[in-house]
PyMOL Python script that loads the backbone (N, CA, C, O; Angstrom):
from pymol import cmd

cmd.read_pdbstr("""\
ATOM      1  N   UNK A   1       2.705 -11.149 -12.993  1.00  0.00           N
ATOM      2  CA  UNK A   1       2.138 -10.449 -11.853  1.00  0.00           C
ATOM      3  C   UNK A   1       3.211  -9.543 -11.248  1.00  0.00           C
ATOM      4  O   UNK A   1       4.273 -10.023 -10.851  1.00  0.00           O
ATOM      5  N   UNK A   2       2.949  -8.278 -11.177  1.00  0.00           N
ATOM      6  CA  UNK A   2       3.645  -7.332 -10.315  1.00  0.00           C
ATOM      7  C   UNK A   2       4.029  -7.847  -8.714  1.00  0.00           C
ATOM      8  O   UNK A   2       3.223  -8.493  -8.044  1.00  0.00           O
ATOM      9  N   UNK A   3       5.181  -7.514  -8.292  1.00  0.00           N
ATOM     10  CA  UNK A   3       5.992  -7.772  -7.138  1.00  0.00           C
ATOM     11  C   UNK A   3       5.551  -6.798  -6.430  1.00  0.00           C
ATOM     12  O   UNK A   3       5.978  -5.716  -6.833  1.00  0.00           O
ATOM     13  N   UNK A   4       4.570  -6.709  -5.141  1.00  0.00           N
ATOM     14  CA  UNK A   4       4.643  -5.743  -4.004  1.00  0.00           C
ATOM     15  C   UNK A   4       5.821  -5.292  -2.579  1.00  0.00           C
ATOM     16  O   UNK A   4       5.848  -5.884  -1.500  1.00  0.00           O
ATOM     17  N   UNK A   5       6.489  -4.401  -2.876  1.00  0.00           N
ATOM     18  CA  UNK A   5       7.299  -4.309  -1.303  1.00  0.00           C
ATOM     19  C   UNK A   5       6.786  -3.138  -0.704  1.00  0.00           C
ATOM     20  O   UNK A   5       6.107  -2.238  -1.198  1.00  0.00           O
ATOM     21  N   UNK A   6       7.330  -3.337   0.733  1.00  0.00           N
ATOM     22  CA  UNK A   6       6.564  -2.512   1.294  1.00  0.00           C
ATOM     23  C   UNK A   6       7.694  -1.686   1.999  1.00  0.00           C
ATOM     24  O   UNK A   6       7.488  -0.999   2.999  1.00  0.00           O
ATOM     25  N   UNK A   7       8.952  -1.826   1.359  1.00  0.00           N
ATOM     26  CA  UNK A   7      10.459  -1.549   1.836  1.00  0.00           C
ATOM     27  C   UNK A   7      10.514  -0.005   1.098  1.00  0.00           C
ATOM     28  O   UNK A   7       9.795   0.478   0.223  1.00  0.00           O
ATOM     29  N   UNK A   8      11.975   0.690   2.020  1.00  0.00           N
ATOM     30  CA  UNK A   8      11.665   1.857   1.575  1.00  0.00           C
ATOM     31  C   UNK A   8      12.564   1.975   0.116  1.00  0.00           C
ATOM     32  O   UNK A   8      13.369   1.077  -0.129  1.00  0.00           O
ATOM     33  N   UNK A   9      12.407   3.038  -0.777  1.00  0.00           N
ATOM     34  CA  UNK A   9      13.113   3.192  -1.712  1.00  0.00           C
ATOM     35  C   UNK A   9      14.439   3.125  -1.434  1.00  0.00           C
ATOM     36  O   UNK A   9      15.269   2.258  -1.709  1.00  0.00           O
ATOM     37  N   UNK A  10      14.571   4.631  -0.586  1.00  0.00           N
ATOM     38  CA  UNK A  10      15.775   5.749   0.017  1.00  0.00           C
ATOM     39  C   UNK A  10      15.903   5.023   1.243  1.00  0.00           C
ATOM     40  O   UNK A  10      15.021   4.962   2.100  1.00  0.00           O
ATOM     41  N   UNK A  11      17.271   4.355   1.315  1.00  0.00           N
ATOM     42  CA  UNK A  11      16.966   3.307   2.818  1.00  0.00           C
ATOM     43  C   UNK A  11      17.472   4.506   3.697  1.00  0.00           C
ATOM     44  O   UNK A  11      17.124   4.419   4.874  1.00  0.00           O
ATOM     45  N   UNK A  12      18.208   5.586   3.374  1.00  0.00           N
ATOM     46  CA  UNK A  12      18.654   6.493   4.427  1.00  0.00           C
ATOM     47  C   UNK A  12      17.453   7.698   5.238  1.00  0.00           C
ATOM     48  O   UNK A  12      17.588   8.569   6.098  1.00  0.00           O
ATOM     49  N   UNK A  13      16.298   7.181   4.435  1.00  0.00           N
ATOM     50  CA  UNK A  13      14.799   7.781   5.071  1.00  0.00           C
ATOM     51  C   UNK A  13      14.656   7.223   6.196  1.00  0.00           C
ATOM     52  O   UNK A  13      14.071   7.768   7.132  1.00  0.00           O
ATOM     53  N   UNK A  14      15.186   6.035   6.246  1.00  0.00           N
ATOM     54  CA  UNK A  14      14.025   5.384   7.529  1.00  0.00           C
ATOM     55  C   UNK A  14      14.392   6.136   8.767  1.00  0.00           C
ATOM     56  O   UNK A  14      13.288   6.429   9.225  1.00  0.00           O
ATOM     57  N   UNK A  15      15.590   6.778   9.843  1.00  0.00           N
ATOM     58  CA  UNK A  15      15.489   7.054  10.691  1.00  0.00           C
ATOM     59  C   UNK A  15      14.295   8.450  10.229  1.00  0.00           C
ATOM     60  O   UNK A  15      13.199   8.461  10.791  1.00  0.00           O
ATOM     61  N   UNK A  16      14.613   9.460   9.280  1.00  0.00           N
ATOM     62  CA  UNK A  16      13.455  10.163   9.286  1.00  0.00           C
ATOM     63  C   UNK A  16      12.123  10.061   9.435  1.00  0.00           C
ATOM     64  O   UNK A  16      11.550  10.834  10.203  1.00  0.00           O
ATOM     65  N   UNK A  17      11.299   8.925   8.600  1.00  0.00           N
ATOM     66  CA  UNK A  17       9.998   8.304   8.479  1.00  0.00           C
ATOM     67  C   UNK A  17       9.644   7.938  10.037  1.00  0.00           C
ATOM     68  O   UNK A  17       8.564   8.183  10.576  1.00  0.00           O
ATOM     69  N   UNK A  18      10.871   7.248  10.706  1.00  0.00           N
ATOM     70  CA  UNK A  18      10.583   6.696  12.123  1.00  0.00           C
ATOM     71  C   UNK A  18      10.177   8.203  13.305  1.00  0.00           C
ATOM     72  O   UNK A  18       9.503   8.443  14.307  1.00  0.00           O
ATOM     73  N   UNK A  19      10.981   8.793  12.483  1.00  0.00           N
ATOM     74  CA  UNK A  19      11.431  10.268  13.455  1.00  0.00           C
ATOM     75  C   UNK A  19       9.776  10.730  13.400  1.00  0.00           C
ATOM     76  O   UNK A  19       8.958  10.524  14.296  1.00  0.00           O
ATOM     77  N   UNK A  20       9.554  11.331  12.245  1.00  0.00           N
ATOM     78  CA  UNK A  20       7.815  11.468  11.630  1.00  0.00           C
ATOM     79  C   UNK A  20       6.875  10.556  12.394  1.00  0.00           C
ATOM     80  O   UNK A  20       5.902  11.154  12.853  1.00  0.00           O
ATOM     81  N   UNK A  21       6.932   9.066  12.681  1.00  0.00           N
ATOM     82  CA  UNK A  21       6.085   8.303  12.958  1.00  0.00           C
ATOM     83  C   UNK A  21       5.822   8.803  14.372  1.00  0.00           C
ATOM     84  O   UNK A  21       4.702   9.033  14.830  1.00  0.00           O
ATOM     85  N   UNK A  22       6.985   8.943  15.015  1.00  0.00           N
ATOM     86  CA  UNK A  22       6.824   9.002  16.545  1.00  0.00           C
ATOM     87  C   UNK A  22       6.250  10.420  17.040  1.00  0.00           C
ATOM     88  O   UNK A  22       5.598  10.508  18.081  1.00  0.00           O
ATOM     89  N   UNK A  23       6.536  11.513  16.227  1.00  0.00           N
ATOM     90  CA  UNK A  23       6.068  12.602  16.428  1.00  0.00           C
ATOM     91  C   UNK A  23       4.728  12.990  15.900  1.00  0.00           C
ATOM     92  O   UNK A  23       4.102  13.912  16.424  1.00  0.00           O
ATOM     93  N   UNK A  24       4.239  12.283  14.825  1.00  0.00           N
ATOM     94  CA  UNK A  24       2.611  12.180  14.888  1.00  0.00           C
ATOM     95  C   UNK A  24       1.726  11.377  15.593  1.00  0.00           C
ATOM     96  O   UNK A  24       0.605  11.883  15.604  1.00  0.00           O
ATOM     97  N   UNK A  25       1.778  10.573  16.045  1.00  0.00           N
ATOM     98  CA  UNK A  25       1.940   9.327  17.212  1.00  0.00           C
ATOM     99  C   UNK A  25       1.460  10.410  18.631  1.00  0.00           C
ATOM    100  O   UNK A  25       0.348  10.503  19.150  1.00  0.00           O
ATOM    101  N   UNK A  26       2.835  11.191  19.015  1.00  0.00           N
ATOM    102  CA  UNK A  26       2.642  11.831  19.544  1.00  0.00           C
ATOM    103  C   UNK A  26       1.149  13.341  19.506  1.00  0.00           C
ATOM    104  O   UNK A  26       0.315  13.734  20.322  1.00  0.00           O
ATOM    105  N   UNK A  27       1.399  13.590  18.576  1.00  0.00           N
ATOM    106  CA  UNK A  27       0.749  15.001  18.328  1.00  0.00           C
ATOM    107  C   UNK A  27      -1.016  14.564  18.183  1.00  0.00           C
ATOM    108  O   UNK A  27      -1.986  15.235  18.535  1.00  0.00           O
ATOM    109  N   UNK A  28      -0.972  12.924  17.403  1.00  0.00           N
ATOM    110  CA  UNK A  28      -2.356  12.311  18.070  1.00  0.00           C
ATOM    111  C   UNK A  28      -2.763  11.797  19.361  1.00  0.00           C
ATOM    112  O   UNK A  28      -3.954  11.630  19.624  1.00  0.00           O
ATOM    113  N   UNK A  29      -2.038  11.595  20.000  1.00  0.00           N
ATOM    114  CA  UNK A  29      -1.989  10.893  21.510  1.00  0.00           C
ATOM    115  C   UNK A  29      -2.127   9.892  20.932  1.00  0.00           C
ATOM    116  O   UNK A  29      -3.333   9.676  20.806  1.00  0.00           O
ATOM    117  N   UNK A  30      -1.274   8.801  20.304  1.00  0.00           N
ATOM    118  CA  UNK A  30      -1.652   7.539  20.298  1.00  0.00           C
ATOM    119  C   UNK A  30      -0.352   6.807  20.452  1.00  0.00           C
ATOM    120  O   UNK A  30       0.523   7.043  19.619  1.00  0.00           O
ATOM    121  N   UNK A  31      -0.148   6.068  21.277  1.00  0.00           N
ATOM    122  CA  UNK A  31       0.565   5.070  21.953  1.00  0.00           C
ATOM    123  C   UNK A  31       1.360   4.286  21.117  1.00  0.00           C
ATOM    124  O   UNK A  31       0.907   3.150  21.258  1.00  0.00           O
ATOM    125  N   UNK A  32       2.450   4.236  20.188  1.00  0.00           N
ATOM    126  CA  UNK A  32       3.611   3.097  19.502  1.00  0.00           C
ATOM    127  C   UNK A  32       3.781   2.344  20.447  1.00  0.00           C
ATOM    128  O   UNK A  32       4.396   2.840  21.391  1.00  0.00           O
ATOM    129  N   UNK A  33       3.482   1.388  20.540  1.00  0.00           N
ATOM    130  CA  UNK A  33       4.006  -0.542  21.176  1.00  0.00           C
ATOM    131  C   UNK A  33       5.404  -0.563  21.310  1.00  0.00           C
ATOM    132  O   UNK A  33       5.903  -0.889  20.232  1.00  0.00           O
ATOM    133  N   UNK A  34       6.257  -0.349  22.190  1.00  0.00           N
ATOM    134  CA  UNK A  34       7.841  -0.459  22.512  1.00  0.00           C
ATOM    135  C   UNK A  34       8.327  -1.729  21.755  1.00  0.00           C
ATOM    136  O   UNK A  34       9.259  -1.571  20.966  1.00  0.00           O
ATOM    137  N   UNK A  35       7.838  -2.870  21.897  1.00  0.00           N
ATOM    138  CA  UNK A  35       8.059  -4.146  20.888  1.00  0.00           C
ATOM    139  C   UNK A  35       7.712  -4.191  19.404  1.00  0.00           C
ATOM    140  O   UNK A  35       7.764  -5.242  18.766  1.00  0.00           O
ATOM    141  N   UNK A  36       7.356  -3.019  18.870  1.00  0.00           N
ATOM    142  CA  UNK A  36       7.199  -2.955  17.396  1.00  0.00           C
ATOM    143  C   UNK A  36       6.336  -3.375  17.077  1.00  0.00           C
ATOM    144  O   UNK A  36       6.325  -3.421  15.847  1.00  0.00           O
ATOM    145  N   UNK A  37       5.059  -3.958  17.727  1.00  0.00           N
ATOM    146  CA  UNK A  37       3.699  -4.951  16.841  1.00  0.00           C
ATOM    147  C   UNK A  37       3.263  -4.075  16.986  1.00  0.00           C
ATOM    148  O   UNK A  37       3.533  -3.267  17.875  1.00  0.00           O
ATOM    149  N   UNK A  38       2.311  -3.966  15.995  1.00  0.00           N
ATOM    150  CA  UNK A  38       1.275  -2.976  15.786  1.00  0.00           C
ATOM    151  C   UNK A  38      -0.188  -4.136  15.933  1.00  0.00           C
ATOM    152  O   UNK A  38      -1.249  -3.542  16.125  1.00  0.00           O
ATOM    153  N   UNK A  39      -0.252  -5.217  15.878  1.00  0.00           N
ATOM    154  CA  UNK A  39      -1.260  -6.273  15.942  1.00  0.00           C
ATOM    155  C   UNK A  39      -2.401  -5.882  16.884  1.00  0.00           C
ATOM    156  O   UNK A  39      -3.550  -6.045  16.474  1.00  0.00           O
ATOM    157  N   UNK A  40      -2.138  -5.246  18.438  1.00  0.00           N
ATOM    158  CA  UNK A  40      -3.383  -5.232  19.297  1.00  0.00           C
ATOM    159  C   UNK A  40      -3.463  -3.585  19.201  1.00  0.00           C
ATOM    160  O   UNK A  40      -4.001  -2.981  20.129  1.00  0.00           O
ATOM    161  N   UNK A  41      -2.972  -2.925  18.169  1.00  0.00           N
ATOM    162  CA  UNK A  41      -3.932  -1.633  18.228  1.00  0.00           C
ATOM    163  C   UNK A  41      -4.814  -1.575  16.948  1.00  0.00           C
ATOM    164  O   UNK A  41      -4.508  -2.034  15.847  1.00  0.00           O
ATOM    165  N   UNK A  42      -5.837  -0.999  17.248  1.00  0.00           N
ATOM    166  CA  UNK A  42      -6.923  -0.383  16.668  1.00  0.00           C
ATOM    167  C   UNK A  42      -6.810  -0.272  15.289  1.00  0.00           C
ATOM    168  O   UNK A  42      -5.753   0.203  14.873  1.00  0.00           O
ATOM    169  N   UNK A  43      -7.910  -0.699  14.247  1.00  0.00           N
ATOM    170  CA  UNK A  43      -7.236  -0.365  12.970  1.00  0.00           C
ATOM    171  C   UNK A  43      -8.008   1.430  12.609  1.00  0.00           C
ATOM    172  O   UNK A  43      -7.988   1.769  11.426  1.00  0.00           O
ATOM    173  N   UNK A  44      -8.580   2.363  13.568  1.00  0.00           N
ATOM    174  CA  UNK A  44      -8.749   3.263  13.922  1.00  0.00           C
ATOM    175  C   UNK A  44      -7.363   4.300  14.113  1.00  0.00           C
ATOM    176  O   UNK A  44      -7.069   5.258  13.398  1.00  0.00           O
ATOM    177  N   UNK A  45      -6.781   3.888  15.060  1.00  0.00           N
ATOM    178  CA  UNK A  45      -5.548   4.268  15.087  1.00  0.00           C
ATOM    179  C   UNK A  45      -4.377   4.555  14.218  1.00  0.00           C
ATOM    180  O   UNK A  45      -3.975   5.654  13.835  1.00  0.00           O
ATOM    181  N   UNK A  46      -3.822   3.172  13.938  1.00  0.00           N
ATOM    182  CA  UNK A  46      -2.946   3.271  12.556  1.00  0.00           C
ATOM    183  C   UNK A  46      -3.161   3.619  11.612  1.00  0.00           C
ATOM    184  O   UNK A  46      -2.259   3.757  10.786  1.00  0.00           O
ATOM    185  N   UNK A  47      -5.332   4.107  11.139  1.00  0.00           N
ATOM    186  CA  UNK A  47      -5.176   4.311   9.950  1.00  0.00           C
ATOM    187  C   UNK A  47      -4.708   5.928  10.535  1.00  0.00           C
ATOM    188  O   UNK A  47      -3.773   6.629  10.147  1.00  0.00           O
ATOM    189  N   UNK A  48      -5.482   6.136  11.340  1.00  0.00           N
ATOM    190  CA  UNK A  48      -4.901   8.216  11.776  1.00  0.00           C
ATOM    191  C   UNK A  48      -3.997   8.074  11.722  1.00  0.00           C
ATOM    192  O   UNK A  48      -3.470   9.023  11.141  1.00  0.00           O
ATOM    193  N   UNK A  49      -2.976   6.983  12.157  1.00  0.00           N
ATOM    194  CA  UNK A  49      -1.418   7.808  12.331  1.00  0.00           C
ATOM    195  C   UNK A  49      -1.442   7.675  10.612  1.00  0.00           C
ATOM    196  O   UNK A  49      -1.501   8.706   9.942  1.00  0.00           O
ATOM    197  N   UNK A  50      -1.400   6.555  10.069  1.00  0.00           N
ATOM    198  CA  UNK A  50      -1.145   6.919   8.367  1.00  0.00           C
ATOM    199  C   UNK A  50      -1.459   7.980   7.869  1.00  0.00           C
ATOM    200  O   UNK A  50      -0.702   8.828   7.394  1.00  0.00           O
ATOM    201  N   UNK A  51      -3.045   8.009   7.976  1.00  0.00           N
ATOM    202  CA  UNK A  51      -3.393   9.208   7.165  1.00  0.00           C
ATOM    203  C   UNK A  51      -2.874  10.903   6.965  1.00  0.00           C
ATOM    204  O   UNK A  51      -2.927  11.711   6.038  1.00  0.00           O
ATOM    205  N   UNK A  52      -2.275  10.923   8.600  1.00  0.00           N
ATOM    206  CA  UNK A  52      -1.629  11.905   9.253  1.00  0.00           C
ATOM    207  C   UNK A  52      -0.486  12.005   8.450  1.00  0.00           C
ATOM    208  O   UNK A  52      -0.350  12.849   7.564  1.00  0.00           O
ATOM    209  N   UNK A  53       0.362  11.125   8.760  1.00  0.00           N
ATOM    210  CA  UNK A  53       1.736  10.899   8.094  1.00  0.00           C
ATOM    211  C   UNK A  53       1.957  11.361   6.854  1.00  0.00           C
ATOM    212  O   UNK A  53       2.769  12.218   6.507  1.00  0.00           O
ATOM    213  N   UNK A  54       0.651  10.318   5.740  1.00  0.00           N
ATOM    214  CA  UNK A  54       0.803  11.292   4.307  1.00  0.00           C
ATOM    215  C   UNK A  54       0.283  12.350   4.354  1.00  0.00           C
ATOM    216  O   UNK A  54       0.819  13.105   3.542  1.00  0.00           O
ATOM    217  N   UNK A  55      -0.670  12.910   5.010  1.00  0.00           N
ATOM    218  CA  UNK A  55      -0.943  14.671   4.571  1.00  0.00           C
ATOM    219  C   UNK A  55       0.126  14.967   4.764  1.00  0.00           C
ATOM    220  O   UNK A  55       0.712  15.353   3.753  1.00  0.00           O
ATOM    221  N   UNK A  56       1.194  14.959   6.464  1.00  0.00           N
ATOM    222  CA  UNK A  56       2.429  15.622   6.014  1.00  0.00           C
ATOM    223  C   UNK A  56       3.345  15.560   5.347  1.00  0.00           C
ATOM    224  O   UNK A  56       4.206  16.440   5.385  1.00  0.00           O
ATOM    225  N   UNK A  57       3.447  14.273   4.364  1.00  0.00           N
ATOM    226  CA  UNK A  57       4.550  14.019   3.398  1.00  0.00           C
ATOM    227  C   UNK A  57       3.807  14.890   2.022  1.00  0.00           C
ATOM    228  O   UNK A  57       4.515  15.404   1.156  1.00  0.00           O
ATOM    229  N   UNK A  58       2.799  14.935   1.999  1.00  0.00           N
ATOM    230  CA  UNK A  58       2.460  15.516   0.800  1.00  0.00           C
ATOM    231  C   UNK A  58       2.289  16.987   1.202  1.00  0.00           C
ATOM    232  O   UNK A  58       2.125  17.758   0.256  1.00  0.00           O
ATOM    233  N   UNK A  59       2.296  17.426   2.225  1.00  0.00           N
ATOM    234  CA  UNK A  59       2.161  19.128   2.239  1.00  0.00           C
ATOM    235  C   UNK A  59       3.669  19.359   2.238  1.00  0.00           C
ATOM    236  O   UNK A  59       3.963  20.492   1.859  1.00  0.00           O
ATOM    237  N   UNK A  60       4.622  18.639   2.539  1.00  0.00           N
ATOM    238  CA  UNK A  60       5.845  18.792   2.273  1.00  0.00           C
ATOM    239  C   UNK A  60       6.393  18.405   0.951  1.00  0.00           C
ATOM    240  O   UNK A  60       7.614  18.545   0.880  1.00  0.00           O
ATOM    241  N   UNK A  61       6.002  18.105   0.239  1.00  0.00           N
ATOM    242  CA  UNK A  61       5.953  17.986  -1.151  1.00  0.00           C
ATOM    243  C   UNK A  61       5.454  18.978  -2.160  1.00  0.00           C
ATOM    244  O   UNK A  61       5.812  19.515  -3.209  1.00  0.00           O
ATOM    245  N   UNK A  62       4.494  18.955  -1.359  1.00  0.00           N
ATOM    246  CA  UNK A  62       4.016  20.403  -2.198  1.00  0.00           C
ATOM    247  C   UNK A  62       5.072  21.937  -1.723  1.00  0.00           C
ATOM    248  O   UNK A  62       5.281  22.905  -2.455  1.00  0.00           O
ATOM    249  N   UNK A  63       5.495  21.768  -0.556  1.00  0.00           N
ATOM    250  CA  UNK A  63       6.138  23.014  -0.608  1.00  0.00           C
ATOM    251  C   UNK A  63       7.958  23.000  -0.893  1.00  0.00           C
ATOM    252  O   UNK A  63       8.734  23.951  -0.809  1.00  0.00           O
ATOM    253  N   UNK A  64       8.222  21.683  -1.217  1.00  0.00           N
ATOM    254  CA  UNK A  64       9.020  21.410  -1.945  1.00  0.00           C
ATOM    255  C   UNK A  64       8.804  22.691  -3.804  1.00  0.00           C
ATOM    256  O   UNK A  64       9.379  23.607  -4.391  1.00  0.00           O
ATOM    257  N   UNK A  65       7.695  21.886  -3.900  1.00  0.00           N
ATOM    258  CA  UNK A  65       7.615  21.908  -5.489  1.00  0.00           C
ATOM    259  C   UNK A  65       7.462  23.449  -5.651  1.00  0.00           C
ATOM    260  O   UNK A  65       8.039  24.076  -6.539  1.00  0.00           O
ATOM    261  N   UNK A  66       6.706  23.964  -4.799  1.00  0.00           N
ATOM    262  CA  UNK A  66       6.902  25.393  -4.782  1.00  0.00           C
ATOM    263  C   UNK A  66       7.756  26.787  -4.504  1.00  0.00           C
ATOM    264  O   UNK A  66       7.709  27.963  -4.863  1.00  0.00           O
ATOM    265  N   UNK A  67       8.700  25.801  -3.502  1.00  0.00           N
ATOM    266  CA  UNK A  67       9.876  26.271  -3.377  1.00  0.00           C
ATOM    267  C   UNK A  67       9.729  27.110  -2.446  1.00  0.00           C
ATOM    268  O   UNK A  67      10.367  28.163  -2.443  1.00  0.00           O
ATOM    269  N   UNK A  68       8.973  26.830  -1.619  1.00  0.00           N
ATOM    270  CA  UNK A  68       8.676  27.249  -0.035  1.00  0.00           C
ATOM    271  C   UNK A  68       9.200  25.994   1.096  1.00  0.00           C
ATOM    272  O   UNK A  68       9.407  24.782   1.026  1.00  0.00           O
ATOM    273  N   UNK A  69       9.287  27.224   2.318  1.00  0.00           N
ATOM    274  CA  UNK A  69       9.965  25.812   3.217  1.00  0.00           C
ATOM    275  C   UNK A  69       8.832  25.799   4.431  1.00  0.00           C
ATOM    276  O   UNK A  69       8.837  24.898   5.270  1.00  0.00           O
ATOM    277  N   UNK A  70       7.738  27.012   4.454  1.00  0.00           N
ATOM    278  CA  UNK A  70       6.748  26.734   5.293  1.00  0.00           C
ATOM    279  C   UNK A  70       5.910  27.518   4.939  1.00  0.00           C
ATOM    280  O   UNK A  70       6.218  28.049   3.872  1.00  0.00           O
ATOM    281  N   UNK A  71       4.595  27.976   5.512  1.00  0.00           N
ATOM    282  CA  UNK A  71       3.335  29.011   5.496  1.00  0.00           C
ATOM    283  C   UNK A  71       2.540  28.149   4.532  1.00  0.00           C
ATOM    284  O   UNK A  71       2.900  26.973   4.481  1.00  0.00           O
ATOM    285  N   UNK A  72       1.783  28.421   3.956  1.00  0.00           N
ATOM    286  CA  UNK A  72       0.206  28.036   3.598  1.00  0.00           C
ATOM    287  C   UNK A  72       0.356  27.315   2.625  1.00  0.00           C
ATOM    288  O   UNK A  72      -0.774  27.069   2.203  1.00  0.00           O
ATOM    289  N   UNK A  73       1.220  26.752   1.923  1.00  0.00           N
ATOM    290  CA  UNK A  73       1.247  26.003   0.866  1.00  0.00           C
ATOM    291  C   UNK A  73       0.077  24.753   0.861  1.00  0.00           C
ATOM    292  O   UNK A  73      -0.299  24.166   1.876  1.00  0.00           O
ATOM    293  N   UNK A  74      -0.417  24.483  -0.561  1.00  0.00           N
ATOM    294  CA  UNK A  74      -1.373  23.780  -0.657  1.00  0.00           C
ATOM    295  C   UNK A  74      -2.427  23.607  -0.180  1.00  0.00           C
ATOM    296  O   UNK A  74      -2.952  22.649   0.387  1.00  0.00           O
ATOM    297  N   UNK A  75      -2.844  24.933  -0.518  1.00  0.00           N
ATOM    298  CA  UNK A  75      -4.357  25.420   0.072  1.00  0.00           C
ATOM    299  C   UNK A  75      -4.901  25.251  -0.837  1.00  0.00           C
ATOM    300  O   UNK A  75      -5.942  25.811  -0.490  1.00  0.00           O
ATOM    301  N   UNK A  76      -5.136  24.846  -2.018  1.00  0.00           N
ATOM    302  CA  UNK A  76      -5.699  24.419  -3.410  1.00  0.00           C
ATOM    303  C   UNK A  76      -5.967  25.712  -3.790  1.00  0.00           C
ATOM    304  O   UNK A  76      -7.107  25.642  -4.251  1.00  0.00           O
ATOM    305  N   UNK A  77      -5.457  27.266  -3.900  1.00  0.00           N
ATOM    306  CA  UNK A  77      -5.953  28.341  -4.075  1.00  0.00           C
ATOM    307  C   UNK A  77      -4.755  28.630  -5.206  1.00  0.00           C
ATOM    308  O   UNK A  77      -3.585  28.419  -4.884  1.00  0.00           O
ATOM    309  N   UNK A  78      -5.018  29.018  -6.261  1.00  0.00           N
ATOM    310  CA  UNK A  78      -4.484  29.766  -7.749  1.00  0.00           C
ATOM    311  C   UNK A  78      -4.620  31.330  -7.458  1.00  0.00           C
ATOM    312  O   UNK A  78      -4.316  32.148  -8.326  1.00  0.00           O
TER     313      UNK A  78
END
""", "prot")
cmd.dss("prot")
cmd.show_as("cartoon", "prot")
cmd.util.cbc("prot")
cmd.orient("prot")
């Protein structure tokens, strides 16, 4: 059976990822718990902040791969 972690690869990401968390957090209006539980919020919530989070890791990926550092990348347009 495969081993699940939920740890990061690149441990020198995490202040970034945290940096990301708090500023989409923000940009949704949704409230991070100062004590770190995420337990009494909404599973409404965390999934937006997730879902949020990866569109921007993947539109930044994509403009990685394209070799852009901003504007319209990954508009699915050829």
């Amino acid at each position: 059976m495969a081993r699940r972690s939920n740890g990061l690869l690149i441990k020198q990401a995490g202040s970034a990822l945290n940096q990301m968390k708090m500023e989409a957090a923000q940009e949704l209006g949704i409230a991070i718990p100062q004590d770190g539980y995420y337990g009494n919020m909404v599973s409404r919530e965390t999934g937006a902040l997730g879902g949020y989070i990866t569109k921007k890791l993947v539109q930044q990926a994509e403009q990685s791969l394209a070799g852009t550092t901003g504007g319209t990348a990954g508009t699915g347009r050829f």
